[in-house]
C-alpha positions in Angstrom: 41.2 124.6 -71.3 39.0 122.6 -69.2 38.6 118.6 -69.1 35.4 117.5 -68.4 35.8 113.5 -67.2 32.5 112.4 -68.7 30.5 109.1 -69.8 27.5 109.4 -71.8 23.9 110.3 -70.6 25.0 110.1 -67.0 25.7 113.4 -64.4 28.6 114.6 -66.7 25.6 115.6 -69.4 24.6 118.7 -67.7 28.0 120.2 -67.7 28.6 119.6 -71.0 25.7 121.7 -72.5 26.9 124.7 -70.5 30.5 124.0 -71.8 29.1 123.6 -74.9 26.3 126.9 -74.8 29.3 128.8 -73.7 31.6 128.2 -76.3 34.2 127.5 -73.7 37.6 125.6 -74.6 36.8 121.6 -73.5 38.2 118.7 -73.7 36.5 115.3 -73.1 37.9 112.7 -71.1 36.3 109.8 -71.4 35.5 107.6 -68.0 34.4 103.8 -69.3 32.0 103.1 -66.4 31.7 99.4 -68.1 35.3 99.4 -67.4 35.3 100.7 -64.2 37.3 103.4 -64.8 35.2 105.4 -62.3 36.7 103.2 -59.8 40.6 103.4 -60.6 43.1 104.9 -58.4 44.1 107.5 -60.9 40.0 108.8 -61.4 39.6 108.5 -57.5 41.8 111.0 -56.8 40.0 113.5 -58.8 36.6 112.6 -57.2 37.3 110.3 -54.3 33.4 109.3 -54.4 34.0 107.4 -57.8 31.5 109.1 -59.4 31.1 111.1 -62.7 31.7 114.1 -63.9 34.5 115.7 -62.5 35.9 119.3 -64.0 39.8 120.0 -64.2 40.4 124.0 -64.9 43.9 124.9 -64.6 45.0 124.0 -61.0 41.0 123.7 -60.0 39.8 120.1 -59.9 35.8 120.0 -58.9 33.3 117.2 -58.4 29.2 117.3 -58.2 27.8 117.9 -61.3 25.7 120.9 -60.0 28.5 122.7 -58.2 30.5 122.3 -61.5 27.5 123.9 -63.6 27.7 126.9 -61.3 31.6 127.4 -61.4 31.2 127.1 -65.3 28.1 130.1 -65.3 30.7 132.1 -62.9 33.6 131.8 -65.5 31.3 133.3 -67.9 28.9 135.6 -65.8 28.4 137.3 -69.1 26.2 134.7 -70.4 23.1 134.9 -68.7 23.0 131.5 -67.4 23.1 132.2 -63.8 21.5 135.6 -63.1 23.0 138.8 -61.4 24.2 138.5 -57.4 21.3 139.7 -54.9 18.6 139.1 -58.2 15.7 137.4 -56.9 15.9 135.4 -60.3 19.5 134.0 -59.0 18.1 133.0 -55.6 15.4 131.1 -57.7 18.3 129.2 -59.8 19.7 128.0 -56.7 16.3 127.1 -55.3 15.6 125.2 -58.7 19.2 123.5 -58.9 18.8 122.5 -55.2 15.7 120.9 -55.7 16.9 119.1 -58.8 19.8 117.4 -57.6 18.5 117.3 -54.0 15.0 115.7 -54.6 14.7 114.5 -58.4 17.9 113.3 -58.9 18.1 111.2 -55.8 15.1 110.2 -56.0 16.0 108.8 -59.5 19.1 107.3 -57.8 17.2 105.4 -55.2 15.2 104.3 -58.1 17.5 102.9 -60.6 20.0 101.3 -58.0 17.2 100.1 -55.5 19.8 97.0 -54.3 22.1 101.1 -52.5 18.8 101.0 -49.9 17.8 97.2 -49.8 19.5 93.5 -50.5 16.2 92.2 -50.0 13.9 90.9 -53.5 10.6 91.9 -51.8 12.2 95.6 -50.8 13.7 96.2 -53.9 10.4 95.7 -55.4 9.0 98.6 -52.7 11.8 100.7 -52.5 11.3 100.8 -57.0 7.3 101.6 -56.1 8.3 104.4 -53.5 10.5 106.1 -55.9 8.3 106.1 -58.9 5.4 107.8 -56.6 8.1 110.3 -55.2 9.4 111.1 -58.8 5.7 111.6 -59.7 5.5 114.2 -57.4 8.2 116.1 -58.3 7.7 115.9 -61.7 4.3 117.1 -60.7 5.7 120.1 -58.8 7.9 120.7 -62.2 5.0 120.8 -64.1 3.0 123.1 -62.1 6.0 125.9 -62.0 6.1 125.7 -66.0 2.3 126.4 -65.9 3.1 130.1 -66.2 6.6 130.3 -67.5 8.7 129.4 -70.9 11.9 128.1 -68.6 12.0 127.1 -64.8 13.1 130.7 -64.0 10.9 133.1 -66.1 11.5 133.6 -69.6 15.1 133.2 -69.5 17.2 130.3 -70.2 19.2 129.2 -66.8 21.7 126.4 -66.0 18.8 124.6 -64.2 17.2 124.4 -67.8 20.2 122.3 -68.7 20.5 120.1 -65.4 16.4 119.6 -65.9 16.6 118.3 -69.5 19.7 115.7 -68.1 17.5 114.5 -65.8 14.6 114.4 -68.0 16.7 111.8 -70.3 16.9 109.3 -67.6 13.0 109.5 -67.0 12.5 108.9 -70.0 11.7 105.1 -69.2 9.4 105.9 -66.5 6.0 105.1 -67.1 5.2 108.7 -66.1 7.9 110.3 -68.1 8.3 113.8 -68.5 6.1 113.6 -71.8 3.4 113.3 -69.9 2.9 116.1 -68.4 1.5 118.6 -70.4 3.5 121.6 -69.7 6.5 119.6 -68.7 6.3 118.1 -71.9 5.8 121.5 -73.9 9.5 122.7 -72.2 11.0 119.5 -73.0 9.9 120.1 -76.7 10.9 123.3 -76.8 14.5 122.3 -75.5 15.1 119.6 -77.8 15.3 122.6 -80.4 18.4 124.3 -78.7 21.7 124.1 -80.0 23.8 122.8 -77.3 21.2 120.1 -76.3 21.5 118.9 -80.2 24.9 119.2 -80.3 25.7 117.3 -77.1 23.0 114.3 -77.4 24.2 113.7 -80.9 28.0 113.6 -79.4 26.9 111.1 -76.4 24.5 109.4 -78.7 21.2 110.5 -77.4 18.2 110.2 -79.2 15.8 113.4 -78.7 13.0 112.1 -80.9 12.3 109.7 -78.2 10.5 112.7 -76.1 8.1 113.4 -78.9 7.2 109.4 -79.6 5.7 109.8 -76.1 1.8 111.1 -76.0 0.6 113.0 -72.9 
């Protein structure tokens, strides 16, 4: 059975729509960030950054949310959600899960802990204005890509759907969220009807009606 060290809406939430999708045995642990439980001695030596998630299975313990979405498609090749080896639909997965944790979900880092770059009032204040123009661009760039196709990778539903739609929750209190852009926002829709994602917010106590309150 796998454990899954989680705390709601943060970078546990992608792995636990695929562990969910897959039907796969879980269990949740829970990691109370308001507790600092991220910060123990005990939770450190699973991911010595202090961060969440990490993934226990069997003698395997892994950290990085997107490395841990992969493992999980790889445990269960037979479920679609990471394309055959040598496909050119993999290599795009990868490309797409690169750019998501790379670029979006740094720049949404940098953005929502501003004091990580700068102690300073005034650069807080730029470094919050830099980030919201980068995560525009992105989003932008996410956008354009959806233009012609029903999931980030064609017409098939891929692990970078999931780790998209976690990240989606967090812009959600951006001025230009997600639900503004017209075929971003079309996807997002069209997620909020699968199972998993259902499932899962309604467990960590996510509400999806919030993406359709927004107007493009």
């Amino acid at each position: 059975m796998f454990q899954l060290y989680y705390y709601p809406n943060n970078a546990s939430l992608a792995p636990h729509f695929l562990l969910h999708h897959l039907q796969a045995p879980y269990e949740l642990v829970l990691v109370d960030r308001k507790a600092n439980a991220h910060k123990s001695d005990d939770y450190l030596r699973l991911n010595p950054m202090g961060r969440i998630p990490a993934l226990v299975d069997g003698e395997l313990t892994l950290f990085e949310s997107a490395a841990i979405c992969v493992h999980l498609c790889e445990r269960y090749p037979q479920s679609g959600l990471l394309p055959p080896v040598g496909s050119h639909e993999r290599a795009h997965v990868f490309q797409w899960l690169m750019f998501l944790t790379n670029t979006l979900q740094s720049q949404l880092m940098a953005r929502y802990y501003p004091s990580r770059q700068t102690d300073d009032v005034e650069g807080v204040t730029s470094v919050i204005a830099a980030q919201d123009r980068r995560i525009e661009e992105s989003l932008a760039i996410l956008d354009a890509q959806l233009a012609t196709s029903a999931y980030l990778v064609d017409a098939q539903l891929t692990a970078c759907d999931y780790y998209l739609f976690m990240l989606a929750c967090w812009c959600l209190p951006l001025e230009r969220s997600p639900a503004r852009y017209p075929h971003l926002s079309r996807y997002i829709r069209l997620l909020c009807d699968d199972l998993s994602i259902k499932a899962v917010c309604a467990l960590e106590g996510i509400d999806l009606s919030r993406f359709t309150l927004v107007g493009i």
